[in-house]
C-alpha positions as CSV (number, residue, x, y, z in Angstrom):
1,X,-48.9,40.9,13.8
2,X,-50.7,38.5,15.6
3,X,-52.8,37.3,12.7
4,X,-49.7,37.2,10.3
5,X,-48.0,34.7,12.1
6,X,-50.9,32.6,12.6
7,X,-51.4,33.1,8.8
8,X,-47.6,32.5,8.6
9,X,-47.5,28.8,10.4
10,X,-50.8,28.1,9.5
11,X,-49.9,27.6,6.0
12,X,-46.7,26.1,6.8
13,X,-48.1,23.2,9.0
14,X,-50.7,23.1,5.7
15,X,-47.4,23.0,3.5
16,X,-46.3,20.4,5.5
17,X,-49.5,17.8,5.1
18,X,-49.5,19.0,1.6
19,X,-46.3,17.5,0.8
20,X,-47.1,14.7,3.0
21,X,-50.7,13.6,1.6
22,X,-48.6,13.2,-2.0
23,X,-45.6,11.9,-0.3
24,X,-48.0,9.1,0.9
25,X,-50.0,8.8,-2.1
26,X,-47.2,7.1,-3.7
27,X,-48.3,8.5,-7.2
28,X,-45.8,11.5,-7.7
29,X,-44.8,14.1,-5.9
30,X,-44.3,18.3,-6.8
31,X,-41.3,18.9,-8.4
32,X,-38.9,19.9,-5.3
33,X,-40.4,16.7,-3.3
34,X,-39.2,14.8,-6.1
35,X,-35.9,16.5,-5.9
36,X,-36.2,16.2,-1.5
37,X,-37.3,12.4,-2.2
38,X,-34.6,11.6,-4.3
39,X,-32.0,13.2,-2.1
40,X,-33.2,11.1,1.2
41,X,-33.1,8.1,-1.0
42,X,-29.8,8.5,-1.5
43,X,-28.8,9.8,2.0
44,X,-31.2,7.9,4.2
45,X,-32.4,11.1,5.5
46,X,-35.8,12.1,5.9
47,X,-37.6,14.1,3.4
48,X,-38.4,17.1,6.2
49,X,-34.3,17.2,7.0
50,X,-33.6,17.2,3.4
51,X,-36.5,20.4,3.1
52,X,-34.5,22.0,5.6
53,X,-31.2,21.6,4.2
54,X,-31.8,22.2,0.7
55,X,-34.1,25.3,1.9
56,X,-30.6,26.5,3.9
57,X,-28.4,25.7,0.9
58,X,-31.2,27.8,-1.6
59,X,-30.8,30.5,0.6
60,X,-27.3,30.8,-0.2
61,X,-27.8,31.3,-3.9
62,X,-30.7,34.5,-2.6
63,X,-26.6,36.5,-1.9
64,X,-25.6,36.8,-5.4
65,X,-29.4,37.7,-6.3
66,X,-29.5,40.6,-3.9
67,X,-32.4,38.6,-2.0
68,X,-33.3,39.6,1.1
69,X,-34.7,36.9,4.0
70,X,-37.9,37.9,6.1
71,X,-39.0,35.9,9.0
72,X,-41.1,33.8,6.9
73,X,-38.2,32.6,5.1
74,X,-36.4,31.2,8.3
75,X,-39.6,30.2,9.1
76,X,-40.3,28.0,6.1
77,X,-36.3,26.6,6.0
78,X,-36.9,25.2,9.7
79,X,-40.4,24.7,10.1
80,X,-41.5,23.0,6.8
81,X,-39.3,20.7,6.7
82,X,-40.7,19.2,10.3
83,X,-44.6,19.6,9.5
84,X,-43.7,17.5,6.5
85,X,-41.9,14.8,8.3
86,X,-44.7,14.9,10.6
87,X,-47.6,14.8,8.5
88,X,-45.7,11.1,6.7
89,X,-44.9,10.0,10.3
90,X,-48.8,10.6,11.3
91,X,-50.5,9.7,7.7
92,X,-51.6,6.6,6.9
93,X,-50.2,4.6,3.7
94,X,-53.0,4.4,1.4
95,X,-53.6,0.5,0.5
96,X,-55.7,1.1,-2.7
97,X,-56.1,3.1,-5.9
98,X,-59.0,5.7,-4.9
99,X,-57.3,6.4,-1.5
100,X,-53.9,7.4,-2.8
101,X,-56.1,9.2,-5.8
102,X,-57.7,11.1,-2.6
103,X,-54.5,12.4,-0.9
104,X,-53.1,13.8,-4.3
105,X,-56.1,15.6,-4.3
106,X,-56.1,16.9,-0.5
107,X,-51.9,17.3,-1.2
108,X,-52.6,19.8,-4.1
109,X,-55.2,21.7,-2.4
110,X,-53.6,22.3,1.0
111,X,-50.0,23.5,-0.8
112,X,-52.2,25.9,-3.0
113,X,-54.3,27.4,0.0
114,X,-50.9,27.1,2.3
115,X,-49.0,29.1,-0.4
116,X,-51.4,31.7,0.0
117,X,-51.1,31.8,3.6
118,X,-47.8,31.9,4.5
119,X,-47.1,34.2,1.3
120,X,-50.0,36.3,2.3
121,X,-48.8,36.8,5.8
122,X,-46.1,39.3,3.8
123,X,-43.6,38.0,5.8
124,X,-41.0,36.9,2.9
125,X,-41.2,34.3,0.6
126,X,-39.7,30.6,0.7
127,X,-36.5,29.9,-0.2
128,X,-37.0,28.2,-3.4
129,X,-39.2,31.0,-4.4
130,X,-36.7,33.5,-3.8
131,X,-34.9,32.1,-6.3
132,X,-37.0,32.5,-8.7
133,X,-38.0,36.3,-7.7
134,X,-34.4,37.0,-8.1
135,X,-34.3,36.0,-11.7
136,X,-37.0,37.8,-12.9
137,X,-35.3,40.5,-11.2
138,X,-32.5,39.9,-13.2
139,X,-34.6,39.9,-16.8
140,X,-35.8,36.8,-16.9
141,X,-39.8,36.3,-17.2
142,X,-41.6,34.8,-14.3
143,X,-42.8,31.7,-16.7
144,X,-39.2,30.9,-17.9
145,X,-37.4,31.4,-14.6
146,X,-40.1,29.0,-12.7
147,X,-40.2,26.6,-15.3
148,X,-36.2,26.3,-15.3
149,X,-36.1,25.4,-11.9
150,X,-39.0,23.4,-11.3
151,X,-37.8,21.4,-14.4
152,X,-34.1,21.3,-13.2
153,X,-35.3,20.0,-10.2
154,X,-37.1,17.6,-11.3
155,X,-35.1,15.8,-13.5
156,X,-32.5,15.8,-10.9
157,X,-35.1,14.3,-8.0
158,X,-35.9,11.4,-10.9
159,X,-32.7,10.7,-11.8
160,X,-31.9,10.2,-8.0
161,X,-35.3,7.7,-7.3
162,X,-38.3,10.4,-6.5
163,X,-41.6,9.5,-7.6
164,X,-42.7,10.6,-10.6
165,X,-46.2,9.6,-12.1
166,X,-49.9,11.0,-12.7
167,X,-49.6,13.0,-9.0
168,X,-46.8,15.4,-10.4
169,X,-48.9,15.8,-13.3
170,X,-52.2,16.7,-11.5
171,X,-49.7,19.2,-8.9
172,X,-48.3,20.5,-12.2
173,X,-51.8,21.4,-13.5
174,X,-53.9,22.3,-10.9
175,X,-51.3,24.0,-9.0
176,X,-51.7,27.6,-10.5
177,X,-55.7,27.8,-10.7
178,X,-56.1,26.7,-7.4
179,X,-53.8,28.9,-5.8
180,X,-55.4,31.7,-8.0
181,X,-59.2,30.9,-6.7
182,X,-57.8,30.4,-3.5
183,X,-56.1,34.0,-3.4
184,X,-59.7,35.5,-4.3
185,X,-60.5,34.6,-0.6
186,X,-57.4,35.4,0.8
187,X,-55.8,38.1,-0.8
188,X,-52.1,37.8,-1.1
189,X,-50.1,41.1,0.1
């Protein structure tokens, strides 16, 4: 148990400078940060309170889906939320091109190997990804339910003032191989 749970925050505190490293880059954010982004725009909160809100609000659409919360599901409401406002307080603006081109980078990498941290520690899944679980456990296929949300999301965190450019491209692309190659060395349970 132990291990799990430093598996477990480990990967959220990774989540967290993840999300910060793009935040920071100021070249586009994942699809949710866009959506988190937007929303503190408009409601001059931070990005971390607005992870924790939404993530409490999510959770309420897990009761008609029969989802069921683990302690890595609190544990990624509250704590992600705060590693991510942490990681933008503590981060440093990047002031040219190759700098911001180097957080994307780091970003994408440390939410890939942090996904298969804090999923690996078997301890439930996120909130946003229990969504999607409990769509495919309704009929729809894994690709169409995560690509409805991530889309809706997105739209919605543009349409509100989150950034959008070549980072949420690079997220969008690398996202999936790396967490693969990444689960290689850390097998997910």
């Amino acid at each position: 148990m132990p291990a799990r749970l430093v598996r477990l925050y480990g990967g959220l505190a990774l989540y967290g400078l993840g999300i910060g490293l793009q935040v920071e880059s100021g070249l586009g954010n994942d699809p949710w940060d866009v959506f988190h982004q937007g929303l503190g725009l408009r409601t001059g909160l931070s990005i971390g309170t607005i992870i924790i809100l939404v993530g409490a609000l999510v959770m309420l659409l897990w009761i008609p889906l029969k989802q069921k919360p683990g302690i890595g599901t609190l544990s990624n409401v509250v704590f992600l939320g705060l590693f991510a406002d942490a990681a933008i307080y503590l981060l440093p603006t990047p002031g040219n091109l190759a700098f911001q081109a180097a957080c994307v980078a780091g970003g994408v990498v440390s939410i890939a190997l942090a996904t298969v941290l804090y999923i690996g520690a078997g301890m439930g899944p996120g909130p946003r990804d229990g969504i999607m679980t409990g769509l495919v456990r309704l009929g729809l296929s894994v690709r169409l339910g995560r690509f409805l949300i991530e889309v809706t999301v997105l739209i919605i965190g543009w349409l509100l003032g989150g950034t959008v450019g070549i980072g949420t491209v690079v997220f969008a692309l690398a996202i999936g191989p790396l967490t693969q190659l990444f689960s290689r060395w850390f097998p997910l349970t």
